[in-house]
N, C-alpha and C positions, 0 to 999 in steps of 0.2 A: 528567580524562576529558571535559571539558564542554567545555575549551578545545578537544580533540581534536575531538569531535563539532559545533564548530563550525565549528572550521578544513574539516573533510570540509563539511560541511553549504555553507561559501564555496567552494570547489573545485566543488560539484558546482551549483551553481545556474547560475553561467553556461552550464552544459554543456547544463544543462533547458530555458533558455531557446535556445539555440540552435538545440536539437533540437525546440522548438515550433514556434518559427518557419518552419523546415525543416517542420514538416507543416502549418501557414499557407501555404507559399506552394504546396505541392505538394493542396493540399484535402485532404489525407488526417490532420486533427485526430483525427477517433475510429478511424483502422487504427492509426494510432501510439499512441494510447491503449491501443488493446487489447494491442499488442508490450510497451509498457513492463509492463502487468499478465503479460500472459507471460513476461517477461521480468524479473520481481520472483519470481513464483510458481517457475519456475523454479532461481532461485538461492537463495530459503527452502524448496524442498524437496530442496536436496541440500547439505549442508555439504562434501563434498568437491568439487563444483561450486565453490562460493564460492572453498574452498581454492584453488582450481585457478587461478582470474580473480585473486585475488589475489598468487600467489606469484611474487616477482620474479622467482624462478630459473628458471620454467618458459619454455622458446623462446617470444617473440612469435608464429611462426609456427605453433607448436602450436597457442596460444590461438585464432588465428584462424581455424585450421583447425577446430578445434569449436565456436567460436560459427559460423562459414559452412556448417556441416550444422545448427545452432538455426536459423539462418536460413531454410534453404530446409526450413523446416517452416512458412513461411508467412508468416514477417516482412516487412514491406515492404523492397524491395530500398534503399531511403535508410538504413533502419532498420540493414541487414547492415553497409552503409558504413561508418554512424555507430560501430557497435560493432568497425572494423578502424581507424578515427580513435584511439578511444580504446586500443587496443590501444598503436597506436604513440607515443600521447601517456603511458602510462605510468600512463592513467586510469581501466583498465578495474577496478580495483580499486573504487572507486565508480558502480560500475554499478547496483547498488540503490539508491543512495540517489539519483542522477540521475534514475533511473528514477520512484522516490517522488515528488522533486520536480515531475517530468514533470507529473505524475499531482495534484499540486496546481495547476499551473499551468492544465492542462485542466478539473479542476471549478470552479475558478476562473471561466474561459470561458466555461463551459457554464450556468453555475448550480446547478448539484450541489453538495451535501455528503455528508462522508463520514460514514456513523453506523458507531463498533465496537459490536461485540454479544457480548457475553459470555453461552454460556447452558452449562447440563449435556449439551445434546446437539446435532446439527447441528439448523438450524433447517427446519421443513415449509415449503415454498412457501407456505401461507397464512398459517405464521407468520413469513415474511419478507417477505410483503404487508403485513399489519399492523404489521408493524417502519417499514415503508415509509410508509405512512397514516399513522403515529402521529408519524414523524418531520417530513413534508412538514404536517404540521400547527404543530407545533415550533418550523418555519424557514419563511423564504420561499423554498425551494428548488423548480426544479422538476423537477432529479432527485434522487435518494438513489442512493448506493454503499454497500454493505454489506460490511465484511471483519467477520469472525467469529472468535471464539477459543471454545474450549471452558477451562470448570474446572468439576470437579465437586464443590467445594467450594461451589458455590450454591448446591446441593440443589435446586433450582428455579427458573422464571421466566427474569429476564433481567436484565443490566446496560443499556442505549445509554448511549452517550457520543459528541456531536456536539458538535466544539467542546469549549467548558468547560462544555456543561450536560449532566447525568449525570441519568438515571432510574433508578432503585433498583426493578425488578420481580420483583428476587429473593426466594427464600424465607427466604436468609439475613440480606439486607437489614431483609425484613419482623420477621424473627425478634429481630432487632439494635434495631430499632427498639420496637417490644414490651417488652423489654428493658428500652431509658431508661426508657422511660415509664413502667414499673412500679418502677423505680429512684429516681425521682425523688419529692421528697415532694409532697406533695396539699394 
């Protein structure tokens, strides 16, 4: 699986960088940023969507016809292009993870990092501020990206994970860690 994941992962880089470039030379870095997260969001909230982009058997011309009504819900018209290229390239099937790479490429750029956020419940604007505060402290970033996952297996608090450093602000974490400590001898 890893070879696989990487084989896709080489396939799809060129495609991110091309597609930077393409919003490098046209100024449009953050409208293409925004399409690739539309355009990620989009295909993890529909698993037959996904099915859909990926199935060989489905007419290219269908595809294209459903991605060019995703399109004119606001995508940049380069953007509409890009995703009839990959159609006919056989590529559209890696459209998330193009898209992902997009999306590293750009914070890259910009000086963003991505923080995931693990909590029990979606996060308050001021607890996504302080997600924000506590990360830009962290790093020398000077933007923060937030994607979020819920488990309510924390019981409380929060995971971040930026990069490979992880903060434990969970209840379970805390609970876990209580644990050794009283585990261990004295």
């Amino acid at each position: 699986m890893a070879t696989n994941s990487t084989t896709i992962s080489g396939i799809a880089e060129p495609y991110a960088q091309a597609l930077m470039s393409l919003a490098q030379s046209n100024n449009a870095v953050d409208k293409f940023a925004e399409d690739a997260a539309s355009l990620r969001e989009a295909i993890s909230a529909s698993e037959q969507f996904e099915a859909f982009l990926a199935n060989p058997f489905v007419d290219p011309d269908a595809k294209k016809g459903v991605l060019a009504k995703l399109a004119e819900k606001g995508l940049h018209p380069i953007v509409g292009t890009f995703l009839k290229l990959l159609v006919d390239r056989k590529r559209i099937a890696l459209l998330e993870e193009i898209c992902r790479k997009f999306q590293a490429l750009y914070r890259e750029a910009t000086n963003t990092v991505l923080a995931e956020v693990v909590s029990v419940v979606e996060l308050s604007d001021e607890q996504r501020t302080a997600v924000i505060d506590r990360v830009k402290s962290m790093t020398s970033a000077e933007k923060v990206e937030i994607e979020t996952q819920l488990d309510p297996s924390l019981l409380g608090g929060v995971i971040i994970k930026v990069g490979s450093q992880v903060v434990d602000a969970s209840l379970r974490g805390q609970l876990r860690r209580i644990g050794l400590s009283l585990s261990s001898p004295v």
